[in-house]
C-alpha positions as CSV (number, residue, x, y, z in Angstrom):
1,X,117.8,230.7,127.4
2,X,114.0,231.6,127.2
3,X,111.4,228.9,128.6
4,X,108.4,230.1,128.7
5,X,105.5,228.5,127.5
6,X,106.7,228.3,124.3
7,X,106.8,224.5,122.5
8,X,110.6,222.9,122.4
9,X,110.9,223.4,118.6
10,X,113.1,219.9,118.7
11,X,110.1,217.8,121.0
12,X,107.2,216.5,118.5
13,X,104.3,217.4,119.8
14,X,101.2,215.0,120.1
15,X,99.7,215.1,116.8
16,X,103.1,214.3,114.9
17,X,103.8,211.3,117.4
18,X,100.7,210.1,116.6
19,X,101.7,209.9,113.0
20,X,105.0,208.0,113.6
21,X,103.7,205.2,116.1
22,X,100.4,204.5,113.1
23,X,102.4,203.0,110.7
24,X,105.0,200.9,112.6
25,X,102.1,199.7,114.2
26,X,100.7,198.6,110.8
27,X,104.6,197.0,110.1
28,X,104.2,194.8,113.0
29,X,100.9,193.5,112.5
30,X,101.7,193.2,109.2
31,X,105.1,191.4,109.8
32,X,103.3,189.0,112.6
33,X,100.9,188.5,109.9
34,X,103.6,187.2,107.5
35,X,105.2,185.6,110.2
36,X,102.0,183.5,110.9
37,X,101.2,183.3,107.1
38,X,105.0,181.8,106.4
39,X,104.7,179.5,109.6
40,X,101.5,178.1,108.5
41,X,102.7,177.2,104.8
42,X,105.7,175.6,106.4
43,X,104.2,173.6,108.2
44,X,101.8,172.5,105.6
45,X,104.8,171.8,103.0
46,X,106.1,169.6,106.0
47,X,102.6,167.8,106.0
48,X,102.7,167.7,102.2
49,X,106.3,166.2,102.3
50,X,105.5,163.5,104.5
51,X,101.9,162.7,102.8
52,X,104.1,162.6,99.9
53,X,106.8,160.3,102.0
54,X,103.9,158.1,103.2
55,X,102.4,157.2,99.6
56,X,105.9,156.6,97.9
57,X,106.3,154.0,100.9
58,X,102.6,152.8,100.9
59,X,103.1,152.7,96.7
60,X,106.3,150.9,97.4
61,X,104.9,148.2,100.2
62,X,101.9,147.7,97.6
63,X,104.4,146.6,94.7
64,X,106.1,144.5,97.2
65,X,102.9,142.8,98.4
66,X,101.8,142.1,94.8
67,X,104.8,140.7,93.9
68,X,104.8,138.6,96.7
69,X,101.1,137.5,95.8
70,X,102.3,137.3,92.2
71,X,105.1,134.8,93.5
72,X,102.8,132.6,95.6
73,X,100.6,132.3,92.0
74,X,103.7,130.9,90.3
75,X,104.5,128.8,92.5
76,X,101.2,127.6,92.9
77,X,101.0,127.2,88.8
78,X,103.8,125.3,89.8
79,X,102.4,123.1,92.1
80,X,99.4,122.3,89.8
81,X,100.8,121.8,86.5
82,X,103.4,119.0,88.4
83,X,99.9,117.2,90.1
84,X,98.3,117.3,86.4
85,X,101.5,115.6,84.6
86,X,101.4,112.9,87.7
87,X,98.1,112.9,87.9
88,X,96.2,112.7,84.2
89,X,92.7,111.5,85.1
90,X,92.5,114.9,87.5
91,X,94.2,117.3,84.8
92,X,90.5,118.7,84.2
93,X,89.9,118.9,87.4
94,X,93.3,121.2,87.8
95,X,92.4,123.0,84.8
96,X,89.9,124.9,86.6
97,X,92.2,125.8,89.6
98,X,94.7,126.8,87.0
99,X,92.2,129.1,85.2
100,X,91.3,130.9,89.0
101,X,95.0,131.7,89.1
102,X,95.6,133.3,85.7
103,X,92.2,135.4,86.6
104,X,93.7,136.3,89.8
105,X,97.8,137.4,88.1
106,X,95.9,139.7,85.7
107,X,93.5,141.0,88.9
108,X,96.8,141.5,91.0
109,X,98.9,143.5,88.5
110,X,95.9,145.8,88.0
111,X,94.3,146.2,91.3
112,X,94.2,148.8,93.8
113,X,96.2,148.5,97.3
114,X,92.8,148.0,99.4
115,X,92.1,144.9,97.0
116,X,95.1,143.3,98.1
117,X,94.3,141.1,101.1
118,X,91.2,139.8,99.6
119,X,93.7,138.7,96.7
120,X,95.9,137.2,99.1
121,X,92.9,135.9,101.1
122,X,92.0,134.0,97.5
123,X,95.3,132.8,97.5
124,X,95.7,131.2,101.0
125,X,92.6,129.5,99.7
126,X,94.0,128.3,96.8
127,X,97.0,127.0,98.8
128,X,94.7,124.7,101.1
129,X,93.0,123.4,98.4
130,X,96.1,122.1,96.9
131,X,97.4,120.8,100.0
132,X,93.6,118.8,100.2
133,X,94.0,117.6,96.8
134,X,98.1,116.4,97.7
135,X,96.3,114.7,101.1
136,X,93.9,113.2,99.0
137,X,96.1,112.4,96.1
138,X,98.6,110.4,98.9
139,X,95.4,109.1,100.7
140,X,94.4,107.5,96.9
141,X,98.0,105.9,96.3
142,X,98.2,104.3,99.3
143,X,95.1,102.8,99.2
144,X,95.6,101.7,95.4
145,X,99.0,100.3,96.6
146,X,97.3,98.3,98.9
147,X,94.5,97.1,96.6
148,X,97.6,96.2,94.1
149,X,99.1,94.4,96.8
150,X,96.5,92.4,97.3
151,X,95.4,92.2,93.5
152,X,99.2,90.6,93.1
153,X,98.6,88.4,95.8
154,X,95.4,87.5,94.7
155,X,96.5,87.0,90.7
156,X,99.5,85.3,92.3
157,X,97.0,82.7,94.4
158,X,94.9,82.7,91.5
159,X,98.2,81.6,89.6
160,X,98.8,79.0,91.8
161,X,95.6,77.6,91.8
162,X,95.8,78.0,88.1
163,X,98.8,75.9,87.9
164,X,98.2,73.7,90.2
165,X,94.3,73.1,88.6
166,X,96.4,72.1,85.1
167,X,99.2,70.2,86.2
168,X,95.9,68.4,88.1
169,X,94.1,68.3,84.6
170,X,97.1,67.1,83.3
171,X,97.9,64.5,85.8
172,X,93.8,63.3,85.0
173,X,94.7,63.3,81.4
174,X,97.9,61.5,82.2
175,X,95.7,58.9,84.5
176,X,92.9,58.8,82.0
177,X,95.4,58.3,79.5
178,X,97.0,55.4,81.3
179,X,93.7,54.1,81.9
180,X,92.1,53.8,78.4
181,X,95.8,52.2,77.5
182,X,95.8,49.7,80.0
183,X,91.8,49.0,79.0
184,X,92.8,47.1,76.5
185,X,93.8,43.6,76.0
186,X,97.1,42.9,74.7
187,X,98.2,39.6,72.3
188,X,101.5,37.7,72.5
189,X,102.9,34.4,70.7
190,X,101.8,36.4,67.5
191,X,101.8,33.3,64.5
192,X,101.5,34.0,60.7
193,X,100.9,30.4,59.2
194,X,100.4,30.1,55.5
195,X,98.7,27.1,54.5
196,X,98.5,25.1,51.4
197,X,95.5,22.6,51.3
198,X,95.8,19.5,50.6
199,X,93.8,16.7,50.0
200,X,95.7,14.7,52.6
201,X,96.1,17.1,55.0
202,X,96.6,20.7,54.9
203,X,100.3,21.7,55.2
204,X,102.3,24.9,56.0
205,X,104.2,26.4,53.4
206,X,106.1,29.6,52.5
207,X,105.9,29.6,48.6
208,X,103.8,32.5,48.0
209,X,102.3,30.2,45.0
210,X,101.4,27.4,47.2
211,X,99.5,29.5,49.7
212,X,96.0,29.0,49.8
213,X,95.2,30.8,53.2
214,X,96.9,32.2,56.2
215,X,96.0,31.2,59.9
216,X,96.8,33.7,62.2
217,X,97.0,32.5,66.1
218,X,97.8,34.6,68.9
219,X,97.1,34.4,72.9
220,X,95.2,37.1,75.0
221,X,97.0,37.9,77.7
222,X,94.9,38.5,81.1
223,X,94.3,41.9,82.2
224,X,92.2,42.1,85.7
225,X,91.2,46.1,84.2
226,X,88.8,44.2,82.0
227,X,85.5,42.4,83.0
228,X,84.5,39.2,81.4
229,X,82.1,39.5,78.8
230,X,82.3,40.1,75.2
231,X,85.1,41.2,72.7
232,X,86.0,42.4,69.4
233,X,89.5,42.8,68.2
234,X,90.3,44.1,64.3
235,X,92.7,42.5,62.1
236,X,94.8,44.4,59.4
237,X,96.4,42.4,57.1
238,X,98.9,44.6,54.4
239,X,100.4,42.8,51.8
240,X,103.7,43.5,50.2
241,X,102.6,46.5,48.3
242,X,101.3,48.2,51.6
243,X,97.7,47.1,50.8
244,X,95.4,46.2,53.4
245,X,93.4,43.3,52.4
246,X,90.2,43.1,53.0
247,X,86.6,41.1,51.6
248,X,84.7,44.9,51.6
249,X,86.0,48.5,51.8
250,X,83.2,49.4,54.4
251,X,85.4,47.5,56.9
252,X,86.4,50.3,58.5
253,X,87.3,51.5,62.6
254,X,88.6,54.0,64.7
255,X,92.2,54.4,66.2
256,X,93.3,57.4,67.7
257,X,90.1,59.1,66.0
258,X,91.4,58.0,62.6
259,X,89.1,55.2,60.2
260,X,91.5,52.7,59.4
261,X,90.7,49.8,57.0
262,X,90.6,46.4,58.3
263,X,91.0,42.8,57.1
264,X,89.2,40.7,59.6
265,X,87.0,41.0,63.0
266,X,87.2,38.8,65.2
267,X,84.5,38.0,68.5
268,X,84.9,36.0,71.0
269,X,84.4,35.6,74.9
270,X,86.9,37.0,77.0
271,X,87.1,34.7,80.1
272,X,89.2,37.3,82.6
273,X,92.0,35.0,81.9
274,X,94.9,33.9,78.9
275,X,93.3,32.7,76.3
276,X,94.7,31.6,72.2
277,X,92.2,32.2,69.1
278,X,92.8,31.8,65.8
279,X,91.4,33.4,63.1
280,X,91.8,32.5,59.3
281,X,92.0,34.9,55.9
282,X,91.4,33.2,52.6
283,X,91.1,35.0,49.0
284,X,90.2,34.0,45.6
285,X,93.7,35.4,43.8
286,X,97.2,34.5,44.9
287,X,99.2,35.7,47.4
288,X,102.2,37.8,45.6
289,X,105.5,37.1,47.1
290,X,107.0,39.6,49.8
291,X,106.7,40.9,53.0
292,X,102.9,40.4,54.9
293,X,102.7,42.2,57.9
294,X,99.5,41.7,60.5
295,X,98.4,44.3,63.5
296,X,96.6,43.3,65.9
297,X,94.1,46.4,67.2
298,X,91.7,46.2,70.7
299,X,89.1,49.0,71.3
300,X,91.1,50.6,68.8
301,X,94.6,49.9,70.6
302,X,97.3,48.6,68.8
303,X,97.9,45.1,71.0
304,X,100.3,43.7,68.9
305,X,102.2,42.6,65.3
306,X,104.2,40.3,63.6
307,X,105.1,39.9,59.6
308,X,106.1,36.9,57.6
309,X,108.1,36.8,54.3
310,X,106.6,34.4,51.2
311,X,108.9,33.4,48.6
């Protein structure tokens, strides 16, 4: 075979080698270039993806948080309507706490996620306020528990002295009573006598015809409640047609704060000891025929009666 000088026909020479090693140089680059192109989009889907990932979760912790808050609202509506029904006189007072939470449900449901702990800050404030008011609120019973404690003790000493002060008045009463009864003087030995005058002698008679006058005698008894000194008694005479007789229809006192009519007064000297008096009644007509019956009356006591029948 000829070598000479002559170029192998089957060896490229430099020019055509040149040719072949341009453009696979070009593929690589432009293969790493994709490769770094593809690698950098991959990993930013992977950031995307987990950004994504990460707000789903913060979306889904921020719907969990507000209803939680939500929650602790109710139950704090709860809590307040309960102390308005127990507690009437504060239900203004709770009205405004109410409002404050209504404000804050309708904040909650529409807020962002970085408003949420000052909501929930609100709330915790809310929450020790009512717990205040309940301190307060048991503070106030038990001292109005107390004060009716002693309010029933002191209507019930008040009662006591109440009762005791009347059954005291009454017992007074009672004495006074006694008193102003026993004040008086009674009469005993009580004696009607009808008399028909005569020129020889005056006799005693029960023929309502014959009767000119009636003597009435009785004795005062003693009684040591009674000083010496001057007395009146009244006499009431009533006839059989339950008349009282009397000379003048002034003659008039009081008994048990009534007028009554009587028939004759009589005033004498009471000595502190017994003593009989007579007194006499005399009138123009005759005496009817009946029953006569005679009451004796002392400071306006009734101190004795007796009756007598003329034929």
């Amino acid at each position: 075979m000829y070598k000479g000088n002559y170029p192998d026909p089957q060896t490229p020479g430099p020019g055509e080698r040149s040719n072949i090693i341009a453009p696979i140089v070009f593929l690589s680059v432009i293969s790493i270039i994709l490769a770094v192109a593809v690698g950098v989009i991959l990993r930013q889907l992977v950031q995307y993806r987990s950004l994504a990932e990460e707000a789903v979760v913060e979306k889904n912790e921020v719907i969990v948080e507000k209803d939680d808050l939500l929650r602790q609202l109710d139950e704090l509506q709860v809590a307040y309507d309960q102390l308005s029904q127990e507690h009437a006189a504060l239900e203004r007072e709770f009205a405004s706490q109410q409002h404050e939470i209504n404000r804050l449900r309708a904040q909650i449901r529409g807020g962002t996620p970085d408003q949420v702990e000052r909501y929930r800050s609100r709330i915790r404030e809310l929450e020790e306020q009512l717990a205040e008011y309940k301190v307060q609120l048991d503070l106030l019973i038990a001292e109005n528990l107390e004060l009716s404690g002693e309010n029933l003790q002191m209507r019930t000493s008040l009662e006591e002295v109440s009762v005791e002060k009347a059954l005291l008045e009454e017992e007074r009463e009672k004495l006074a009573s006694q008193v102003e009864k026993a004040s008086y003087l009674n009469v005993s030995n009580i004696r009607i006598i009808p008399i028909n005058e005569r020129r020889r002698g005056d006799r005693e008679t029960d023929r309502a015809r014959r009767v000119d006058r009636m003597d009435i005698c009785f004795t005062i008894r003693k009684n040591p409640l009674i000083e010496e000194g001057e007395e009146t008694f009244h006499i009431r005479i009533i006839d059989p047609d339950n008349r009282v007789l009397t000379h003048d229809v002034e003659n008039f006192f009081y008994h048990q704060d009534q007028e009554l009519q009587y028939s004759l007064k009589k005033e004498f000297d009471y000595p502190g000891t017994d003593k009989d008096v007579c007194v006499t009644w005399d009138q123009e007509e005759s005496f009817p025929d009946g029953l006569y019956n005679v009451v004796i009356f002392h400071r306006g006591q009734d101190s004795g009666g007796n009756s007598i029948r003329l034929n």
